[in-house]
N, C-alpha and C positions, 0 to 999 in steps of 0.2 A: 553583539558587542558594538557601541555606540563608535563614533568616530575620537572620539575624547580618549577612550580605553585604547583605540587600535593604536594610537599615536606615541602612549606609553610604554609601548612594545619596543624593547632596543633593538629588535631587529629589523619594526618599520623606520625608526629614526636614524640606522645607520644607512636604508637603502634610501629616507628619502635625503641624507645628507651625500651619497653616489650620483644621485640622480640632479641635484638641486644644484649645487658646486658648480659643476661643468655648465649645464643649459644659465648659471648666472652669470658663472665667468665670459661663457660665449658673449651671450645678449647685452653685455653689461658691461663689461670690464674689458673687453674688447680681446680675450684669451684666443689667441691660436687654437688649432689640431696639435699643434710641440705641446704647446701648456697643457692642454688638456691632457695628453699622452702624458704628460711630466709629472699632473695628479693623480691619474693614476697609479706612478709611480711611487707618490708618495702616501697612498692607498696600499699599494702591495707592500712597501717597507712597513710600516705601520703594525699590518695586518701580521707581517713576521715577528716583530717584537711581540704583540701579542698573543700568536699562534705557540712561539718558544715559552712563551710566561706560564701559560697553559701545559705545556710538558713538562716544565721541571715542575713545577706543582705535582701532577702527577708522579714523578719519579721521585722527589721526597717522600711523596707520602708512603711510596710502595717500593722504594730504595732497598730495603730488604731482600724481596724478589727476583731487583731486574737489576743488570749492569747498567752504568752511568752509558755507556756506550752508543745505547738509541736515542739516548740526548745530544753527545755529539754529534750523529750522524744529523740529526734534527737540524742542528745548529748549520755544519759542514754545508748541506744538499740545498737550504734556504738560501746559505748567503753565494752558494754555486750556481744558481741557478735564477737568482736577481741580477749577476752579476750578466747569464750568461742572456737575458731577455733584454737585461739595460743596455748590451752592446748590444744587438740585433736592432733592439727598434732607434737605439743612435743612428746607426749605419742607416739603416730604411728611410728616415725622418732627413737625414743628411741628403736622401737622393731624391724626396719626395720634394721638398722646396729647396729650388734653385739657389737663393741669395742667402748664401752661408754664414755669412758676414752679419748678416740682421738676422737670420736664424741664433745665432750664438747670443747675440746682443737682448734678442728677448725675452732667450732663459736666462742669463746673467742677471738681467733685469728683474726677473720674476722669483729667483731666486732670492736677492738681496730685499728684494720687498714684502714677498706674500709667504716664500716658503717657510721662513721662521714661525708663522702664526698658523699655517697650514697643517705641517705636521704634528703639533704639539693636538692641537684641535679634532683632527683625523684619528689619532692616536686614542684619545679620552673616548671618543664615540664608542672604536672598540672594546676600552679595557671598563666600562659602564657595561657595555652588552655584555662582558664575560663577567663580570663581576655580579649581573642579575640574571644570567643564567647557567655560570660554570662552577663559581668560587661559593657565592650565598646559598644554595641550593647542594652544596659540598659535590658537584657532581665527579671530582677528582678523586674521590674514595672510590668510587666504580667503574671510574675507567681504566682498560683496558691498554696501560699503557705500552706494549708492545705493537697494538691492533693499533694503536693511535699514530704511532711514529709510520710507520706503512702505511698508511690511509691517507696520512698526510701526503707522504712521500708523492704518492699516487698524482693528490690534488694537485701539488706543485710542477709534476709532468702534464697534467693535463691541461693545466694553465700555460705551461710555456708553449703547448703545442699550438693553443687555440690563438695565443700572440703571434707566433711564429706565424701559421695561417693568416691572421688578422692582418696583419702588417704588409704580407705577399698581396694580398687583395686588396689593398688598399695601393698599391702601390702599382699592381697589373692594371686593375680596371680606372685607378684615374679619380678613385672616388670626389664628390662634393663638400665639404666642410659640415652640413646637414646631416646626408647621409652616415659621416664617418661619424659625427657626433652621439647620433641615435646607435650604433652598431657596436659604439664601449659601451653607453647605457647599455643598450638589449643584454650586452657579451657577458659584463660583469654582472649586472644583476640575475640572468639567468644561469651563471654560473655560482654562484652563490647560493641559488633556489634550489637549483634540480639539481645539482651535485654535490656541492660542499656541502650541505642539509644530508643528504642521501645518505653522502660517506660515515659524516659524522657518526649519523644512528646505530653503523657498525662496531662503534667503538666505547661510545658513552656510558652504557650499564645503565641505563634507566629501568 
C-alpha cells in the first residue's frame, strides 16, 4: 500500500489530525498544556456524539429486539462521565498553573476564537471515518447492539481511568510541557489502537 492509499484511510487522517493539532497549536500558535488538554476535550465530546450516532443506528435498525434502554444508558454514562473527567482535570489544571487569572483568560480566549471552528472540524473527521467504515459498509445490520453499549461502557471507564492517572502524574512528577505533550499523543492514540480497535471487534459482526 503506497503512501497515497495509507492516507485515505480515515482512520490514518483522524490520527494524523490527533497528532498534528496539538504539536501545531504547540509550535505555532503558542497553545498551552490547558489548550491542548481543552482539545482534547473537544476530541472526547465529538467522539461522543459520534459514538451515540452510531448506537441509535444500531438500535433502529434492530429496535425490534432490544429495549430503547441501552441507548439511554449510552447516552446517561457518556455525558456522566465527560462531565465527571471535565471536573477532575479542571481541578488538576487549576493546581497545575499557579496564575489562575491568565489560566481562565486563555481558555476564554481560546474558546471565543478557535473552539467554534475546532469542534465542527474534529467532529466531520469522525462522522467521514464512521460513515466509510460503519454506515456505507452497513455494518450496523450486524452489530451486536447489546455487546456494543457494554463495550462501549467499558471503553469510557477505561478512558477515564487512564485521565484520572494521567492528570495525577502529571501533576506529582512536575512533568515538562514536551513531555506532557508527547504523553496525550502516545495515551490517545494508543488508546485508540490497542483498545478501542480491540473492543470494537467484539461487537461489530463482521
Amino acid at each position: 500500500m503506497t503512501i497515497k492509499e495509507k492516507l485515505k484511510n480515515p482512520l490514518i487522517q483522524q490520527y494524523l489530525l490527533e497528532i498534528a493539532l496539538p504539536v501545531v497549536g504547540y509550535f505555532f500558535f503558542g497553545w498551552s498544556m490547558a489548550i491542548i488538554a481543552a482539545f482534547y476535550f473537544i476530541d472526547f465530546f465529538a467522539s461522543e456524539i459520534a459514538r451515540n450516532r452510531r448506537v441509535y443506528k444500531v438500535y433502529k435498525t434492530n429496535s425490534s429486539n432490544h429495549p430503547s434502554s441501552y441507548f439511554v444508558l449510552s447516552i446517561f454514562a457518556g455525558l456522566a462521565l465527560f462531565t465527571v473527567n471535565l471536573l477532575w482535570v479542571w481541578t488538576s489544571i487549576q493546581d497545575i498553573f499557579p496564575e489562575k487569572e491568565q489560566l481562565v483568560n486563555e481558555l476564554t480566549t481560546f474558546a471565543k476564537e478557535e473552539l467554534w471552528l475546532l469542534l465542527p472540524v474534529v467532529y466531520l473527521v469522525y462522522h467521514f471515518k464512521d460513515l466509510l467504515t460503519f454506515y456505507m459498509p452497513r455494518r450496523f445490520v450486524k452489530t451486536d447492539y447489546k455487546k456494543m453499549v457494554i463495550y462501549q461502557m467499558v471503553e469510557l471507564f477505561i478512558l477515564t481511568f487512564l485521565i484520572f492517572i494521567g492528570m495525577f502524574l502529571w501533576y506529582y512528577f512536575k512533568m515538562d510541557d514536551i513531555s506532557v505533550l508527547i504523553s496525550f499523543i502516545v495515551l490517545k492514540i494508543g488508546f485508540d489502537i490497542l483498545l478501542l480497535q480491540t473492543l470494537t471487534k467484539k461487537y461489530k459482526g463482521d
